[in-house]
GUNU-579368 format. One line per 5 residues: number of its first residue (from 1); for each residue x, y, z of C-alpha. Coordinates in nm, 3 decimals. Layout:
N
NUM = X Y Z  ... $
This chain:
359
1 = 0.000 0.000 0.000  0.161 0.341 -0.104  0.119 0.577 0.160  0.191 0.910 0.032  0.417 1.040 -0.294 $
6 = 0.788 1.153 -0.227  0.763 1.552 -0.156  0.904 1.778 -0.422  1.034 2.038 -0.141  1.257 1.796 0.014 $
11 = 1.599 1.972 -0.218  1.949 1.771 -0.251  2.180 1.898 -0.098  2.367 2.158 -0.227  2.695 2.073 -0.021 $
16 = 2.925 1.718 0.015  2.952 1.661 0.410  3.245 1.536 0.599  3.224 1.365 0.931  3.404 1.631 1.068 $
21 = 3.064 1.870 0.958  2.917 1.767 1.241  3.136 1.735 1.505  3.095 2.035 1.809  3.234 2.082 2.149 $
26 = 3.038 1.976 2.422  3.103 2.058 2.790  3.119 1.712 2.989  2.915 1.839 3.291  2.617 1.915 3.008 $
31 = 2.600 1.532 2.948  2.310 1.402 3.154  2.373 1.158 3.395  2.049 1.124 3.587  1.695 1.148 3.427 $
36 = 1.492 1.469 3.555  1.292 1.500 3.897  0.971 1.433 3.694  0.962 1.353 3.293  0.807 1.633 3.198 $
41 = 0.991 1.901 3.362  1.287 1.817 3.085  1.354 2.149 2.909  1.242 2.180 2.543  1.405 2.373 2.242 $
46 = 1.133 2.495 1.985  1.337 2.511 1.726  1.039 2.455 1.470  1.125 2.832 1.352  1.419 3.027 1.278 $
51 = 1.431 3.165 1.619  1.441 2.932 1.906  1.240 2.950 2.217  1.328 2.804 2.547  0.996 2.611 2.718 $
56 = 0.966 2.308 2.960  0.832 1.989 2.794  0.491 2.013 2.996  0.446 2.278 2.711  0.387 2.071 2.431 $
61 = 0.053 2.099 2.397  0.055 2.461 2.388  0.251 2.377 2.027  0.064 2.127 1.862  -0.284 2.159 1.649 $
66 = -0.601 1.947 1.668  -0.573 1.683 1.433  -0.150 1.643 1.478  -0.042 1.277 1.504  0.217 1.157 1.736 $
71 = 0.414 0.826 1.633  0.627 0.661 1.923  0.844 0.390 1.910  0.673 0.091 2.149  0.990 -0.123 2.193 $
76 = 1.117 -0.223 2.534  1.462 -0.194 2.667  1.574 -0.499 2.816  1.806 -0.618 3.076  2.115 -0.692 2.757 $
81 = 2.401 -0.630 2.968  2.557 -0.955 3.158  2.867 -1.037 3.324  3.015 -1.348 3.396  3.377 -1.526 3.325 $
86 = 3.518 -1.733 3.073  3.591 -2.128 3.189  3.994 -2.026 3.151  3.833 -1.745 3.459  3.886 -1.422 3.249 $
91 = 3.632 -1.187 3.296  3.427 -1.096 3.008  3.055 -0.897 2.974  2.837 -0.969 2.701  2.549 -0.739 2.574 $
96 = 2.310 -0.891 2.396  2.209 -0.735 2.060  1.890 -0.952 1.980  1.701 -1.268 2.025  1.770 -1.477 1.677 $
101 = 1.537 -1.758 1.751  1.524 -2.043 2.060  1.827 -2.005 2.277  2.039 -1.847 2.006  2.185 -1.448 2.051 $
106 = 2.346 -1.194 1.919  2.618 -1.038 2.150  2.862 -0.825 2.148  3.189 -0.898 2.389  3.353 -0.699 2.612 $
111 = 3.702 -0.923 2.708  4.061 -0.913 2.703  4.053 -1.225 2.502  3.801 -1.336 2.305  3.698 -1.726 2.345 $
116 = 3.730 -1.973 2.070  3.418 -2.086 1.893  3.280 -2.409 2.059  3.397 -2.240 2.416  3.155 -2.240 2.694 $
121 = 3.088 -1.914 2.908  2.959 -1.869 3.230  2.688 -1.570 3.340  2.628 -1.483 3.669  2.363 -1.279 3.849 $
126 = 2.257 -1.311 4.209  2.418 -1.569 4.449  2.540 -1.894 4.305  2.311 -1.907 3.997  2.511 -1.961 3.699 $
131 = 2.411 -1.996 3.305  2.677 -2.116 3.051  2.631 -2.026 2.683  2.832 -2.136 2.426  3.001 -1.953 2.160 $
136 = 2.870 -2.096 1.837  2.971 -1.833 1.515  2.982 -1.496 1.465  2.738 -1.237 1.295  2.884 -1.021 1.066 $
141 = 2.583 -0.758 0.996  2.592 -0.624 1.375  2.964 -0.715 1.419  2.870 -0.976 1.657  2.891 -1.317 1.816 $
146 = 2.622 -1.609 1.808  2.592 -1.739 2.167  2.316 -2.007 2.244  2.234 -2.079 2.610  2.238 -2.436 2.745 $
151 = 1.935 -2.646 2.856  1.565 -2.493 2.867  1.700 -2.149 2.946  1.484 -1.883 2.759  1.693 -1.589 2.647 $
156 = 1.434 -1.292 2.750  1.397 -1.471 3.105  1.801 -1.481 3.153  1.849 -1.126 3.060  1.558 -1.029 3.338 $
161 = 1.688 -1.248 3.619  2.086 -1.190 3.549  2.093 -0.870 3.306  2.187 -0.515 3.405  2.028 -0.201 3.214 $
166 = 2.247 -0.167 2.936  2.296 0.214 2.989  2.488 0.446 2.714  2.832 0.448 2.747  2.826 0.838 2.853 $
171 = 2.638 0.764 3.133  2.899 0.650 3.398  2.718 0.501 3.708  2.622 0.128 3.736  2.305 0.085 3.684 $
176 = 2.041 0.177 3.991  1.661 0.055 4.050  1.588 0.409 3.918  1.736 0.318 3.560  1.516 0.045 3.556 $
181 = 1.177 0.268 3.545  1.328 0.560 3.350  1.522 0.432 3.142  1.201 0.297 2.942  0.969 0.466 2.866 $
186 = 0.582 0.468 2.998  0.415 0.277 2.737  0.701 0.043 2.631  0.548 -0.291 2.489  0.772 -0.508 2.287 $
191 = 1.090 -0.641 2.440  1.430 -0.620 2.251  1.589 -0.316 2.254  1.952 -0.258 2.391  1.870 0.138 2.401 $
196 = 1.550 0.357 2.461  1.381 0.568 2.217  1.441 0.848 2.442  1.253 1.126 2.336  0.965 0.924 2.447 $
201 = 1.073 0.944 2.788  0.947 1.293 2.846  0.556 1.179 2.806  0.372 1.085 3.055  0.029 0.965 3.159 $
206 = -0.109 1.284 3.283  0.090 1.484 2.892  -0.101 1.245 2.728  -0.423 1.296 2.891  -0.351 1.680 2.759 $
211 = -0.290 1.610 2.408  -0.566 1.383 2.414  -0.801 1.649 2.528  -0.698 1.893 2.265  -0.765 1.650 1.992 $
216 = -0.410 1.524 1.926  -0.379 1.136 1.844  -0.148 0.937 1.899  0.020 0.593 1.724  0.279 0.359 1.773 $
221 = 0.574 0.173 1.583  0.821 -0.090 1.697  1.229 -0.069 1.592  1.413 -0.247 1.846  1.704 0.003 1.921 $
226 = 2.060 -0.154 1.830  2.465 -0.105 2.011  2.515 0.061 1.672  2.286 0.348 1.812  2.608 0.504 1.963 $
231 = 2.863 0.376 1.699  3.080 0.693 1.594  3.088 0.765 1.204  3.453 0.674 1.198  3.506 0.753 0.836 $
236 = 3.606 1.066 0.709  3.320 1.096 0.416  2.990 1.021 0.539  2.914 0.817 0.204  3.163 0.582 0.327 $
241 = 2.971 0.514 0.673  2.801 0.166 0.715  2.493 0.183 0.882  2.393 -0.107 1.113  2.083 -0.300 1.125 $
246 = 1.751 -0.275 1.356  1.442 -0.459 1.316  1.069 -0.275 1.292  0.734 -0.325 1.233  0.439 -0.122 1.147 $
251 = 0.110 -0.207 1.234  -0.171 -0.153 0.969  -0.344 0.043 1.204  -0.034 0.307 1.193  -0.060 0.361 0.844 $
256 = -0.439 0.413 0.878  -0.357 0.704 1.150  -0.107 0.870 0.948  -0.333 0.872 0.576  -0.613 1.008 0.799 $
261 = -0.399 1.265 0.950  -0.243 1.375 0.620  -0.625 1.389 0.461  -0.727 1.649 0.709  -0.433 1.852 0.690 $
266 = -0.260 1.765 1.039  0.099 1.722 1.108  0.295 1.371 1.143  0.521 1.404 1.488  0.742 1.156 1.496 $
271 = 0.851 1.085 1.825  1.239 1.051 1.831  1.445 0.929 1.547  1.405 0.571 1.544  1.029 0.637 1.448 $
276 = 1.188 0.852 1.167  1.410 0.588 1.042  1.099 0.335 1.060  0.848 0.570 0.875  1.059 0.677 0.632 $
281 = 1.155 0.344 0.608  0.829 0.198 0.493  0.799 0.495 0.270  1.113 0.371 0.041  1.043 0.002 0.082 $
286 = 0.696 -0.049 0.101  0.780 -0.300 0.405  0.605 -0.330 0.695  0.847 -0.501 0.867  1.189 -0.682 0.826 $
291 = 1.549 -0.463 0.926  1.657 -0.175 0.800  1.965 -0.020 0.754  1.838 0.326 0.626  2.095 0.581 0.697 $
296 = 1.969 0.954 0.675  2.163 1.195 0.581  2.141 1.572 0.425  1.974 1.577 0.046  1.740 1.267 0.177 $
301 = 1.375 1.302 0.067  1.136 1.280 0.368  0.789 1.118 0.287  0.598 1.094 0.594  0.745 1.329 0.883 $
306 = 0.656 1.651 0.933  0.803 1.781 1.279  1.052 1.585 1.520  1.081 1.552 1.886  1.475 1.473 1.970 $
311 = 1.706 1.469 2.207  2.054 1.645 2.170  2.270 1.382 1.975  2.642 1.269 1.978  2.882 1.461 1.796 $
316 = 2.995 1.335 1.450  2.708 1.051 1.480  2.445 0.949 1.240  2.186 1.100 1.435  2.323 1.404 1.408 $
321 = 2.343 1.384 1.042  1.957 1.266 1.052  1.854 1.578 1.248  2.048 1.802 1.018  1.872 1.640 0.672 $
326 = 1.528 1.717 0.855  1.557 2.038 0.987  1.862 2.225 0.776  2.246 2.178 0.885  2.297 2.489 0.924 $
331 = 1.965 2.608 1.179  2.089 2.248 1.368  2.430 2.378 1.396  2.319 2.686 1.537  2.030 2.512 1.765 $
336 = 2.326 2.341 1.957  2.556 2.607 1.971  2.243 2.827 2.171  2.213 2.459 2.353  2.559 2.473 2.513 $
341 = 2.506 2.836 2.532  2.197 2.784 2.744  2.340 2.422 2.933  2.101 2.234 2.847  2.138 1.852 2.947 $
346 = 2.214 1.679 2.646  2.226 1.250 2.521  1.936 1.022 2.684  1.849 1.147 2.995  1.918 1.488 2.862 $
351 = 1.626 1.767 2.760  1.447 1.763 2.404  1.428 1.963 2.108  1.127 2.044 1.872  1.184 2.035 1.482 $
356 = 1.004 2.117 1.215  1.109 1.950 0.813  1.274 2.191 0.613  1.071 2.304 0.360 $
């Protein structure tokens, strides 16, 4: 089912981008390290016009129209991160990228040496329980290894009893019982993501009660966040970048919402940038599900979005070059620079940012 023809305002770019485009200083004490008092007293950036405004994320009602549509991402962080030894007794940590099928995994390894395929490892959580997995291949489209665990042990109930919150790498505490609620976000569904879509973590019940109220509806779509989420574009031309893999799905129901909001002339809100990457997407593939590897950069032709609700991104990161293709390079550019200006908190439990496509 087409959804909606490619718009003609969405230009090429009239510029080739480096890595190095995007790259800006950030003050380390600006990098969030705790989650707000309450999720909606983040602070928000309007930056859907040329001049920003400064507002508290309780406001965004006050800034969307009867008949907008919101889009969240539904998927559900899960406990990824595990710890345990190797039989030899070297330490290792695994973080477990997805669920293939059964007992099988995709992890990534954090060890001084990596085991041999056949090896066994051993996980620990609480006490004396142990689980041994065994290293059975690798998986070369998320860099990864293929673990399976032994016996009847169900991957999803491992990860809960044994797993940590696999928190960024910029956040520097172990994780705390208070990572475990807000580090997810209120209306997370779908297990299997190693990050959160964390824009959505500014809503909650009583915002949504709001926008309901003001005629403001809301839909959901699932992309189970992947490690590569924080992977720095490490070439120097951003052609040269490859994007890793996350899985989606869209239900039929979505696609109603948004061809209903687009016949009476509301916006599409996409609510952080994995929904991006899964709307636009479906617009190029037709696919309502399956992994994609769509990587977003200026000069890309936007289908479906119309405004953006985002956090403040890594430097010299694909997100960043996402943000900058919807909203202009340079206003982004100059949205961060009053950022820093202003110390806001910036990454995932950092304040928000309102964008609107350029036209």
């Amino acid at each position: 089912m087409t959804l909606i023809a490619p718009r003609a305002d969405s230009m090429p770019a009239k510029r080739q981008f480096s890595t190095q485009d995007f790259d800006f200083e950030l003050p380390p004490e600006l990098i969030a390290q705790h989650p707000a008092a309450e999720r909606t007293a983040s602070r928000l950036l309007d930056g859907s016009s040329l001049q920003p405004v400064h507002r508290v994320f309780r406001e965004l009602p006050d800034l969307l129209r009867a008949g907008d549509l919101l889009v969240f991402n539904d998927t559900k962080v899960v406990k990824a991160r595990l710890f345990g030894e190797k039989a030899t007794g070297g330490k290792l940590e695994l973080l477990i990228e997805r669920v293939v099928s059964g007992k099988e995994v995709v992890a990534h390894m954090k060890v001084s040496k990596k085991p041999r395929l056949g090896d066994w490892v051993h996980l620990y959580g609480n006490g004396q329980d142990i689980i041994k997995a065994q290293l059975i291949g690798r998986w070369p489209e998320e860099d990864g290894a293929l673990f399976r665990f032994e016996l009847s042990h169900d991957p999803y109930w491992v990860m809960e009893q044994f797993g940590h919150v696999p928190l960024p790498p910029y956040i520097t505490h172990e994780d705390e019982q208070e990572d475990e609620q807000r580090y997810q976000t209120v209306f997370a569904k779908h297990p299997g993501a190693v990050a959160a879509p964390t824009a959505a973590l500014h809503f909650d019940d009583a915002l949504f009660e709001q926008l309901k109220a003001k005629g403001i509806e809301r839909a959901f779509v699932t992309l189970h966040v992947g490690a590569g989420t924080f992977q720095p574009v490490k070439a120097a031309q951003i052609a040269d970048h490859t994007m890793h893999f996350e899985r989606y799905s869209i239900p039929p129901e979505t696609l109603e919402a948004i061809q209903h909001c687009k016949a009476r002339g509301g916006r599409v809100i996409a609510v952080g940038t994995t929904t991006v990457r899964t709307l636009e997407s479906y617009a190029k593939n037709q696919q309502t599900s399956g992994d994609t590897n769509i990587f977003i950069t200026p000069g890309f032709a936007f289908e479906i979005v119309d405004l953006l609700i985002t956090n403040f991104h890594l430097p010299k990161s694909t997100l960043m070059m996402l943000v900058s293709a919807f909203a202009g390079y340079e206003h982004i550019m100059a949205l961060y620079k009053t950022a820093v200006q202003e110390k806001y908190r910036f990454f995932s439990y950092g304040d928000s940012m309102l964008l609107e496509r350029r036209k």
